[in-house]
N, C-alpha and C positions, 0 to 999 in steps of 0.2 A: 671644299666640296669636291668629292673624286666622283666621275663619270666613270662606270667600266662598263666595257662593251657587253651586249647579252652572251650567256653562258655562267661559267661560273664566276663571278663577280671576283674573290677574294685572290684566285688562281692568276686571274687575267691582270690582277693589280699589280700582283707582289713581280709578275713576269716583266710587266713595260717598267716597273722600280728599279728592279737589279740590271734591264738591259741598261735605261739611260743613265745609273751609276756607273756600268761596267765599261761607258762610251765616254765618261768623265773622268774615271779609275785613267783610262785610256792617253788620254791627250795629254794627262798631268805629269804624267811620264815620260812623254815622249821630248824627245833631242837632250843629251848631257849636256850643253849651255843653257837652257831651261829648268832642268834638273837642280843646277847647280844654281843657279839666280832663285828657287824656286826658297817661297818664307818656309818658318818653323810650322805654322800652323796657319787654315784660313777659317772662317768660323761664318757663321750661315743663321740669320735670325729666322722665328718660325713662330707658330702659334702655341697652346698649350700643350702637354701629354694628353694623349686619349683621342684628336684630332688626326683626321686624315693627312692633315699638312703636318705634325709632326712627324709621324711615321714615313712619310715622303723624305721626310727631310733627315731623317735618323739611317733610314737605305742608304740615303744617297750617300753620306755622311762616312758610315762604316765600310763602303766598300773603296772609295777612295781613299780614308785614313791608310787600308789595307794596302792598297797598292802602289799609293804616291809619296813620294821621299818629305812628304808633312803629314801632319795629319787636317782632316775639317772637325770644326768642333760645332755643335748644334745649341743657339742660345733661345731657349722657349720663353714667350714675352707673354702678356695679358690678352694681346691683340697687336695687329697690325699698325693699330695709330701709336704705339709704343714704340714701335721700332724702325718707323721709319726716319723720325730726325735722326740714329744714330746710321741708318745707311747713308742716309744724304749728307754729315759729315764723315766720314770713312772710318766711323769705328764698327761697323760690319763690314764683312766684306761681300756678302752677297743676302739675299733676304726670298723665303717663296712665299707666296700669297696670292690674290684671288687675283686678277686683271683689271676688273670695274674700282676695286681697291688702289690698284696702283697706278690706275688713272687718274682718281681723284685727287690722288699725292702728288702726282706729278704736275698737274694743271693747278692743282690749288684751288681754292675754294671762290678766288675773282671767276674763275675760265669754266670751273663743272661742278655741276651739284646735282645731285641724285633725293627724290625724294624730299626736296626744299635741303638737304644737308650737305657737307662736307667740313668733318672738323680739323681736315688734315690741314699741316701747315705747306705751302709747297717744297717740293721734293723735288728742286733743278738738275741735281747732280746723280740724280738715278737713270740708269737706262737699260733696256729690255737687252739680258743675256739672248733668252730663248726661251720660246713656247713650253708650257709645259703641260701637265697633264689635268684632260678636262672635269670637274668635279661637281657633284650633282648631290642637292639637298632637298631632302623630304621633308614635307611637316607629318610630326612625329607625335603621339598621345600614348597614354596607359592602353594596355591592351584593352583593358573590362572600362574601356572607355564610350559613354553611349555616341559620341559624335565618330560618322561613318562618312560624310563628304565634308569635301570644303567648304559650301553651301551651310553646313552645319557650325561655323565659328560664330556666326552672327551672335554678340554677348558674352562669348565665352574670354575666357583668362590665356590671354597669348602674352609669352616672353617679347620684349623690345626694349625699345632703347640702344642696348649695346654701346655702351661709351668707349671702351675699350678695343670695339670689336667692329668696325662698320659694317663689315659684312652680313654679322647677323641681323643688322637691323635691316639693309636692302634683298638680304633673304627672304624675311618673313611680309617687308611691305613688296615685295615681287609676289609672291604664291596669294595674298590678298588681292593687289590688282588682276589677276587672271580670272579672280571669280568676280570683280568691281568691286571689291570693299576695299575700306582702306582701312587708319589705325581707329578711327572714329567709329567704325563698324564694331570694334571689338574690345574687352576690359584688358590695355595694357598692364603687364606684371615687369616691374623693372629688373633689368640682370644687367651686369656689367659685359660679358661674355657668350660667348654661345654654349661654352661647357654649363656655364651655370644655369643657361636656360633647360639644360637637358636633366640638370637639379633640381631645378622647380617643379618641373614635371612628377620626378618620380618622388620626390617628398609631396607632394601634393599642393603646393602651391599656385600651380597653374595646371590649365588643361592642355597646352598646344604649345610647343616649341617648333624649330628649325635646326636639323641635325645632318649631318655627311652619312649618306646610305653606307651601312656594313662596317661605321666608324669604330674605335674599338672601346670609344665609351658608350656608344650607342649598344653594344654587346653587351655593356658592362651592365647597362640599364635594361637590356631584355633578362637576362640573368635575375637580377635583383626583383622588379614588378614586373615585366613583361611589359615589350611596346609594340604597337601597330602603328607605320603608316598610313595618313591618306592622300590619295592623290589629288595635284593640283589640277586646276582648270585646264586641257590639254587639249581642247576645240580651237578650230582656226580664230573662232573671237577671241580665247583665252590670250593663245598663244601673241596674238598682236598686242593683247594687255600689257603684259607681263614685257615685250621687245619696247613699249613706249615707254611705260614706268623704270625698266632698269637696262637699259643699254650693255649689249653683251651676254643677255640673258633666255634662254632658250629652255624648250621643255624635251624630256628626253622619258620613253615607258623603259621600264625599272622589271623585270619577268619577276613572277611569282617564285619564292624559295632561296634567291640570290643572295637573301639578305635579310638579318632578323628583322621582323617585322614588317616585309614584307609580304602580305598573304596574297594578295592581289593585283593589277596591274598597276605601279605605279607611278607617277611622272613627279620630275623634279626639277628645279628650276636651277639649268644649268651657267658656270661662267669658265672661260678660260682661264687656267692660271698659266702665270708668269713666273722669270724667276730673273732676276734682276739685280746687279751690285751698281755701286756707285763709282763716279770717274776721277776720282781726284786720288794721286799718287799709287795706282793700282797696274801698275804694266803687265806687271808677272798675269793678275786678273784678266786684264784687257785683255791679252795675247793667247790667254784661255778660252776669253769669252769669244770669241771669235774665232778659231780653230772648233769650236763645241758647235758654233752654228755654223758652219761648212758640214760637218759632223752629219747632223740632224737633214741639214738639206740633200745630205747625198743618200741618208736610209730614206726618206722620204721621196726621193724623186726630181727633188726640185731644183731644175736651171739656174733661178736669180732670185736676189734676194737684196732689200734693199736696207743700206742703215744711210742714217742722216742725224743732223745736228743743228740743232737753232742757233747758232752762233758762229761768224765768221773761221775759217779755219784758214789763221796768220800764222807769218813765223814771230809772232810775239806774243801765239797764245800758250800758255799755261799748260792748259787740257793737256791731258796722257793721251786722248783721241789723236793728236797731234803726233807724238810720240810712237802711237801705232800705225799712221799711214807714213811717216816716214822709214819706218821700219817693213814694211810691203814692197816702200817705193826704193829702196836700197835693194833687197834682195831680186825684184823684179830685173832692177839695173846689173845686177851682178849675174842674173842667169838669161843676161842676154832678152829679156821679152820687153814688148812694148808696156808704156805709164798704165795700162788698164784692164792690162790681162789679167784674169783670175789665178791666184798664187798653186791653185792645182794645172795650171794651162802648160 
């Protein structure tokens, strides 16, 4: 789900895409001892073609290949609960996806659950690169569609489930809580996926899906039938709906014209994404992953920044975490500054 700020929607996307590839292009190249340690390829798991998260993930993807002495290679899954056991053992190297998603992986289904669910397995060895960009999802109908608000689902044929896909399923039970309904309110249509839900739609199958505003299968499907969104509940009751039911989640108005399908003002039910690799045998990774959020901190503005770790940090652990504050702690030593000065001081 891509949030873009008002104006022109598709402009303001492709713009913040190429800057924060051209800031990762960036770091991946910089110092000839890094260069040189640096692997043949890193490769980056993501959701399907057609999705917003792919397309993020294929920018990012191309401009680095471009510029960095490897290339990234981009591996499109069914869904996120596909790919996260192969981040959390290290056969990805890095993974984008929703944040309320990669919460649930990370905590595991003892610690969080959303909507009575989480089918993730936990995901200990993953941890947050750096923020990435905010992504905002409409519910989405045939245009010659007689339903006109959200108030109007009650019985209708809404995609859910999403086995593959958790997000679409805390999609669509978000935009329902905003207005008080839940899945009981309305005739679930099962889909594996979110692409599929946006299938059902326009083969006729269901009335109501959840789709990434200006997505480029969402284009694909105003092209084909023609789609209109509607907006979700975006009243101060909605809005505390939708913050109790799905943590992380927020409404955002959508301008008229921005985006097929939208005709009218319309609100989506926003989450953070993330972008996140795993710790085990990944230095070259780590020492990126943290030069990128220095990066990020210093266009933004931002003084301090904290990371942490649940797990004692001995000189008999393991972890590459390990690996990279000795490696801070050595060059700090060598240019003379005290144990906790920041490496740009």
């Amino acid at each position: 789900m891509l949030e873009t700020q008002e104006g022109s929607m598709p402009t303001r996307r492709r713009t913040r895409v190429t800057l924060l590839a051209a800031v990762v292009a960036s770091l991946l190249v910089s110092g000839v001892t890094f260069a040189q340690q640096a692997p043949r390829s890193v490769n980056v798991g993501t959701q399907q073609p057609g999705t917003v998260q792919y397309s993020v993930s294929s920018g990012l993807a191309k401009v680095v290949s471009d510029a960095a002495p490897f290339s990234m290679v981009v591996q499109a899954h069914a869904g996120a609960t596909t790919f996260y056991p192969m981040l959390n053992s290290g056969e990805l190297d890095f993974g984008l996806s929703t944040g309320i998603d990669l919460a649930m992986s990370y905590r595991g289904p003892e610690r969080m659950k959303v909507a009575g669910k989480n089918p993730h397995a936990p995901t200990p060895n993953a941890r947050l690169v750096m923020r990435g960009l905010p992504f905002t999802a409409g519910l989405l109908v045939r245009k010659d569609s007689p339903i006109k608000t959200i108030q109007d689902l009650r019985g209708k044929r809404l995609t859910g489930e999403y086995p593959a896909q958790l997000g679409g399923y805390i999609n669509m039970f978000a935009h329902l809580a905003s207005a008080g309904m839940t899945f009981s309110d309305v005739v679930v249509v099962p889909v594996t996926s979110i692409p599929q839900g946006i299938d059902a739609v326009v083969q006729g199958r269901a009335d109501v899906t959840t789709f990434g505003i200006g997505a480029a299968k969402a284009r694909e499907a105003d092209a084909a039938v023609g789609i209109r969104h509607i907006s979700t509940d975006c009243s101060p009751a909605g809005q505390e709906r939708i913050r109790k039911a799905a943590p992380g989640y927020y409404t955002r108005v959508i301008k008229a014209g921005t985006a097929p399908g939208v005709a009218g003002a319309v609100v989506g039910a926003v989450v953070w994404d993330l972008y996140w690799s795993p710790t085990a045998g990944n230095f070259i990774e780590d020492k990126l992953a943290w030069e990128m959020q220095q990066e990020g901190m210093a266009s933004a503005g931002v003084r301090h920044s904290l990371l942490a770790r649940g797990e004692p940090a001995t000189h008999t652990s393991i972890s590459d975490d390990n690996i990279i504050r000795a490696f801070w702690a050595e060059w700090r030593r060598l240019m003379g500054m005290t144990s906790n000065a920041p490496p740009e001081a």
